[in-house]
C-alpha positions as CSV (number, residue, x, y, z in Angstrom):
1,X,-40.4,-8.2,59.5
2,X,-40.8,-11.5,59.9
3,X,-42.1,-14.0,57.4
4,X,-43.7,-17.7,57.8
5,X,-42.1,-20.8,56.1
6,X,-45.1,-21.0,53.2
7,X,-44.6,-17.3,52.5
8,X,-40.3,-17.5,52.6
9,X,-40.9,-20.2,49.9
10,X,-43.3,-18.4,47.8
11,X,-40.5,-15.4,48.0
12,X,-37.5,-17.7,46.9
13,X,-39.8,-19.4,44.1
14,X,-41.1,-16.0,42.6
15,X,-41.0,-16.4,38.9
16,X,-38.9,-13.7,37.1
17,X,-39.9,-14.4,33.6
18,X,-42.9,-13.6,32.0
19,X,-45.5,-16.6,32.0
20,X,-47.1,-16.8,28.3
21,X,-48.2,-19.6,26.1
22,X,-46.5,-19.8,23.0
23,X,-48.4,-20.5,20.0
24,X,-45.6,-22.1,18.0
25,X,-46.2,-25.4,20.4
26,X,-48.8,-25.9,18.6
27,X,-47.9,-24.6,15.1
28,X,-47.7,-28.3,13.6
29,X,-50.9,-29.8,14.7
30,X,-52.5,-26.8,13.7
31,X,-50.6,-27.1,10.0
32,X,-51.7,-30.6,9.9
33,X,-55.1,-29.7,10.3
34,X,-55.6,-27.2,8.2
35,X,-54.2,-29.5,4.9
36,X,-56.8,-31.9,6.6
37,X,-59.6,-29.4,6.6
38,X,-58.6,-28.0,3.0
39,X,-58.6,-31.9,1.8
40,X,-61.9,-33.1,2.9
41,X,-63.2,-29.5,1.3
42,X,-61.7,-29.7,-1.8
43,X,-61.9,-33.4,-2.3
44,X,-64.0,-36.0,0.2
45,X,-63.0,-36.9,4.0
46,X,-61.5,-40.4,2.7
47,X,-59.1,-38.0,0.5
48,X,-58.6,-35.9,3.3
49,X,-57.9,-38.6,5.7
50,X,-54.8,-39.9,3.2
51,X,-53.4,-36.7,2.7
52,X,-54.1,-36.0,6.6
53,X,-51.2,-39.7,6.5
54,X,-49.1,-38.2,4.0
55,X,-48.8,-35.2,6.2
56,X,-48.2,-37.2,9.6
57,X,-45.4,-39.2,7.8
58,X,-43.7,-36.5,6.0
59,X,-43.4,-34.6,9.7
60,X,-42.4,-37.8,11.3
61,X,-39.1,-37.0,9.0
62,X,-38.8,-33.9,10.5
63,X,-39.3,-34.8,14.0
64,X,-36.3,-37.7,13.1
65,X,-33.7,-34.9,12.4
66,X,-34.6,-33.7,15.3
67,X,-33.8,-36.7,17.1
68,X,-30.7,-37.1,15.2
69,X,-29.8,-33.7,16.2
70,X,-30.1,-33.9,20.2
71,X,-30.1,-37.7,20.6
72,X,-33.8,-36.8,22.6
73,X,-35.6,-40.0,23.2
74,X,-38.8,-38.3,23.5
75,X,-38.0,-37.1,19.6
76,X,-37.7,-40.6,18.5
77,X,-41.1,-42.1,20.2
78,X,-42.6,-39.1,18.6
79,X,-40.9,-39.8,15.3
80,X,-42.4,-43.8,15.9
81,X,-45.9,-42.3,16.7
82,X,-46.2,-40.1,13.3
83,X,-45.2,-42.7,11.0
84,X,-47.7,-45.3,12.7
85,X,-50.4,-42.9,12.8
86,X,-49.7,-42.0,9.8
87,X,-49.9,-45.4,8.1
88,X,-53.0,-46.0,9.8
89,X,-54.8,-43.0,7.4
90,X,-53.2,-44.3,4.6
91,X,-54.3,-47.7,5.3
92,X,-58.0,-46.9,6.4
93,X,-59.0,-44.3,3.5
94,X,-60.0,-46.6,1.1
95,X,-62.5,-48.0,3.7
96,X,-64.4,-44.9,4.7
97,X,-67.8,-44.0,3.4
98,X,-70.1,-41.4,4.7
99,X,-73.0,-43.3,6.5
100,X,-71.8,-46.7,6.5
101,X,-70.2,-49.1,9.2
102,X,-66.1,-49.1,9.1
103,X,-64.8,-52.5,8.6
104,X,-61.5,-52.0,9.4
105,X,-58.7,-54.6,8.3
106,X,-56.6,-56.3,10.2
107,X,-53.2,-54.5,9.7
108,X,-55.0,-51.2,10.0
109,X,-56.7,-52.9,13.5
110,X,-52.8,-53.6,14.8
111,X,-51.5,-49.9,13.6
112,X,-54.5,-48.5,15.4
113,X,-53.5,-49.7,18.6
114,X,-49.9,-48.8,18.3
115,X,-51.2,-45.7,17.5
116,X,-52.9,-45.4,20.7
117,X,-50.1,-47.1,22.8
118,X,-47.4,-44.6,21.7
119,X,-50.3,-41.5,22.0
120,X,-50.2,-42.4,25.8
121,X,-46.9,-42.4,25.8
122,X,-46.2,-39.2,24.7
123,X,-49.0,-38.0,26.5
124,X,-47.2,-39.3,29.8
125,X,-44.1,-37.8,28.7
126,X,-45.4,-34.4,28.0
127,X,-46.8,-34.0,31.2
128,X,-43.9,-35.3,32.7
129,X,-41.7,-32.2,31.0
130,X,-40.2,-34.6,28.8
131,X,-40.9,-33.2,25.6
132,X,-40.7,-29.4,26.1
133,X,-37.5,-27.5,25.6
134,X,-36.3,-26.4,29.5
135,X,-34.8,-23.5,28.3
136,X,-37.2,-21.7,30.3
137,X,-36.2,-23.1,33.2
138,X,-32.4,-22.1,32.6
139,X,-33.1,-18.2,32.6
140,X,-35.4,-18.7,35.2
141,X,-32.8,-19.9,37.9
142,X,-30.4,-17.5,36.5
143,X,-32.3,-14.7,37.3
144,X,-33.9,-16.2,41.1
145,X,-31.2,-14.7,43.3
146,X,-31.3,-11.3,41.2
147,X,-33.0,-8.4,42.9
148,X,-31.6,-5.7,41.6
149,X,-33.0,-3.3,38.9
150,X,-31.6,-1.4,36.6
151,X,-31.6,-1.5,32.4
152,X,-28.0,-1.6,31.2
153,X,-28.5,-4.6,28.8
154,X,-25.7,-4.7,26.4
155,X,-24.9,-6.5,23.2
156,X,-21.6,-7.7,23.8
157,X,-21.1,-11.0,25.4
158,X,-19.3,-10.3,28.9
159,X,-16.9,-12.6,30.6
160,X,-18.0,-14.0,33.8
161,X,-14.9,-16.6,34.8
162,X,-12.2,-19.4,34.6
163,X,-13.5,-23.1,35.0
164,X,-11.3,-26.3,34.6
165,X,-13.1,-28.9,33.0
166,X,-11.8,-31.8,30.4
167,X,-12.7,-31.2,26.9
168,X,-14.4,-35.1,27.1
169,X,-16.3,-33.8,30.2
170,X,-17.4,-30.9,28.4
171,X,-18.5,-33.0,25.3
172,X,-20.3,-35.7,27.7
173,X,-22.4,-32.3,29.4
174,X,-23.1,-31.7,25.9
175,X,-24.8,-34.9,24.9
176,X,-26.8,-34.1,28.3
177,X,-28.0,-30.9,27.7
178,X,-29.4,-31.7,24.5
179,X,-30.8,-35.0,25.2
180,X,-32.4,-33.4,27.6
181,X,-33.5,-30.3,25.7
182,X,-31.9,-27.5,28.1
183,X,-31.0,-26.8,24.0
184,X,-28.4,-27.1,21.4
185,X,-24.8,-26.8,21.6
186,X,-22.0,-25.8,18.7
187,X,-19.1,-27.1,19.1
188,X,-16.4,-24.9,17.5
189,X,-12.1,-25.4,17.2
190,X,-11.7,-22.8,20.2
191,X,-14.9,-23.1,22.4
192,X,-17.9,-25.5,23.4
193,X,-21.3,-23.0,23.1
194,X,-24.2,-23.9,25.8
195,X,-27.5,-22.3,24.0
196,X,-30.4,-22.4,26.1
197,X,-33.9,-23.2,23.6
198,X,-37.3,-21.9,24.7
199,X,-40.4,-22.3,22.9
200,X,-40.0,-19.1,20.2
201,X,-37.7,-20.3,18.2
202,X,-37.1,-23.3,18.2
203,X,-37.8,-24.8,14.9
204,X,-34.8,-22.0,13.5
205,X,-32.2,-23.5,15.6
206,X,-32.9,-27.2,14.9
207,X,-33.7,-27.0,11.0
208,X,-31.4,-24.0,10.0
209,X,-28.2,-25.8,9.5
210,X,-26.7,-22.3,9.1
211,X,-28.3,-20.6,11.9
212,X,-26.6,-17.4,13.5
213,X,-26.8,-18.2,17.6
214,X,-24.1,-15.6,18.2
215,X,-26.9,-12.9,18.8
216,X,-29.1,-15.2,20.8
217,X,-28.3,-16.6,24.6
218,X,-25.4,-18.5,25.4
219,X,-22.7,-19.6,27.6
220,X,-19.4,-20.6,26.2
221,X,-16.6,-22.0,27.7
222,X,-13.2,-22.0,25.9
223,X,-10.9,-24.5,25.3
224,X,-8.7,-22.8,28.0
225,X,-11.4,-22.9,30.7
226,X,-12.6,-19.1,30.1
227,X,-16.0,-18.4,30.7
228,X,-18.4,-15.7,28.2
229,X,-22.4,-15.2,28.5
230,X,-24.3,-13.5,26.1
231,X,-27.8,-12.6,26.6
232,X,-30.3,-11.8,23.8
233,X,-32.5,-9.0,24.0
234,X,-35.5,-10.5,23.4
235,X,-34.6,-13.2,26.7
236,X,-33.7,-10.0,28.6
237,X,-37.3,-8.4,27.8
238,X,-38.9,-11.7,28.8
239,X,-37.9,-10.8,32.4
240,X,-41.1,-9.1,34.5
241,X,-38.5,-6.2,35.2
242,X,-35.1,-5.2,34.2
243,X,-33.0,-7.0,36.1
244,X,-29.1,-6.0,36.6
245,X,-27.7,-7.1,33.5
246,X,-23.7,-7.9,35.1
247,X,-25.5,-10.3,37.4
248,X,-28.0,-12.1,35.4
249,X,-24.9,-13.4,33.0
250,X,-22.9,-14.2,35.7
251,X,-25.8,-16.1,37.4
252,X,-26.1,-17.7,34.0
253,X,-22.7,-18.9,34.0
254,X,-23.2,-19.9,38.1
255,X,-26.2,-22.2,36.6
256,X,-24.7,-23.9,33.7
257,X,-21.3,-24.6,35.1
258,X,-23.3,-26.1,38.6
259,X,-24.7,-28.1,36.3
260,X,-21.8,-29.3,34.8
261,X,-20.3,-30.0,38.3
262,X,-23.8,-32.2,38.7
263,X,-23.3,-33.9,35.2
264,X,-19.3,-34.9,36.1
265,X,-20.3,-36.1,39.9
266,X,-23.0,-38.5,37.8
267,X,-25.8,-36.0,39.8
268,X,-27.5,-35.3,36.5
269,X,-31.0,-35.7,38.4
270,X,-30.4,-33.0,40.6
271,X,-30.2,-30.9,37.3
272,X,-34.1,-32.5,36.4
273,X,-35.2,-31.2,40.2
274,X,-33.9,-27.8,39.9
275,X,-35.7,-27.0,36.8
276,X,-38.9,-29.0,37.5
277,X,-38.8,-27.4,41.4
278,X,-39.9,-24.4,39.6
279,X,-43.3,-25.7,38.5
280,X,-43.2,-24.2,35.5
281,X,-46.0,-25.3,32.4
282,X,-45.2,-27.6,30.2
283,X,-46.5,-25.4,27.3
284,X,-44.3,-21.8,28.9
């Protein structure tokens, strides 16, 4: 049977993982609204628009560990875009009254537009995948080579190889993969651990200084160059089918240490093109 380029293509770029909007993107705007709605109820919309700053600043704190975790400059702009915005509300509130013209003073005119600068900003970077978590991606391209089906998922991490890479150029891969949220690492006296982050659970890995990856999906890679995968249940349900379990970690490894090779020959936007080649949504 013979097929035609479009369809070859559309074979190769079938997505293996199920396509769903997660909720928890949006879990702190809807947060932040709902102490904005509470506010203006209980109190007057000029109360609720300076607890709705309060709010913005006190996440902009959050959103700065998370830059300080993974070095993400899209973190930081975001971290620069609370605080303004939320200044702005602070600064505003005692101006508003129901049915009357808003003068607006002048620092509250120059924090306004900041606030509007940095929104397109991030709104540009969003769009441009800059701001989501490409975790996604990862299992994606593990599993696009893997046709066979059968269920024999297993709990134990399985080891998939021998690489020879420098401790500094594991370290440096590091600094890649979480800058550019492929997701967190751990860094540990025996191993370097790879942990891919989707939007699910997220918020767990970044703020839970003691949180437990072992039972979530990894690749590790010892100090002696051997290679272990581990993949969580809940990834391995994520798949439309159940896909052979041996191969998807050892296609998992394939991915991680390819990109490695990238990283160390300075092709780090090759890495970028695999992932976004997949056309994946930004909010997925």
């Amino acid at each position: 049977m013979k097929y035609t380029t479009n369809e070859i293509k559309t074979i190769i770029m079938e997505k293996k993982i199920k396509n769903r909007f997660k909720l928890n993107v949006m879990l702190p705007a809807i947060i932040i609204y709902i102490v904005f709605a509470i506010s203006i109820a209980v109190w007057s919309f000029s109360i609720g628009i300076y607890v709705l700053g309060i709010t913005l600043i006190i996440l902009s704190v959050f959103v700065f560990y998370a830059y300080l975790r993974t070095k993400h400059f899209g973190s930081l702009i975001s971290t620069v875009y609370l605080a303004i915005f939320g200044s702005f509300c602070i600064s505003i509130h005692p101006y508003i009254e129901i049915g009357k013209r808003l003068h607006m003073p002048k620092i509250s005119a120059i924090l306004f537009v900041l606030t509007l600068v940095l929104l397109i900003w991030l709104l540009y970077l969003n769009f441009t995948k800059k701001l989501k978590w490409r975790g996604h991606e990862v299992l994606e391209l593990a599993a696009q080579n893997i046709n066979d089906i059968f269920n024999n998922h297993t709990e134990r991490p399985l080891p998939t190889g021998n690489v020879e890479f420098s401790k500094e150029q594991l370290y440096n891969f590091s600094d890649f993969f979480e800058k550019n949220l492929l997701g967190l690492t751990y860094k540990e006296n025996n191993r370097i651990v790879f942990m891919p982050l989707k939007y699910k659970n997220e918020y767990f890995a970044l703020y839970n200084p003691n949180y437990d990856y072992k039972e979530k999906t990894w690749v590790s890679i010892s100090n002696n160059g051997n290679v272990s995968v581990n993949i969580s249940k809940q990834d391995y349900l994520d798949y439309k089918e159940d896909l052979a379990f041996e191969q998807l970690c050892n296609s998992l490894s394939d991915v991680i240490i390819k990109f490695i090779e990238l990283h160390v020959s300075g092709r780090e936007i090759r890495i970028i093109d695999k992932m976004d080649n997949l056309k994946i949504g930004i909010f997925s």
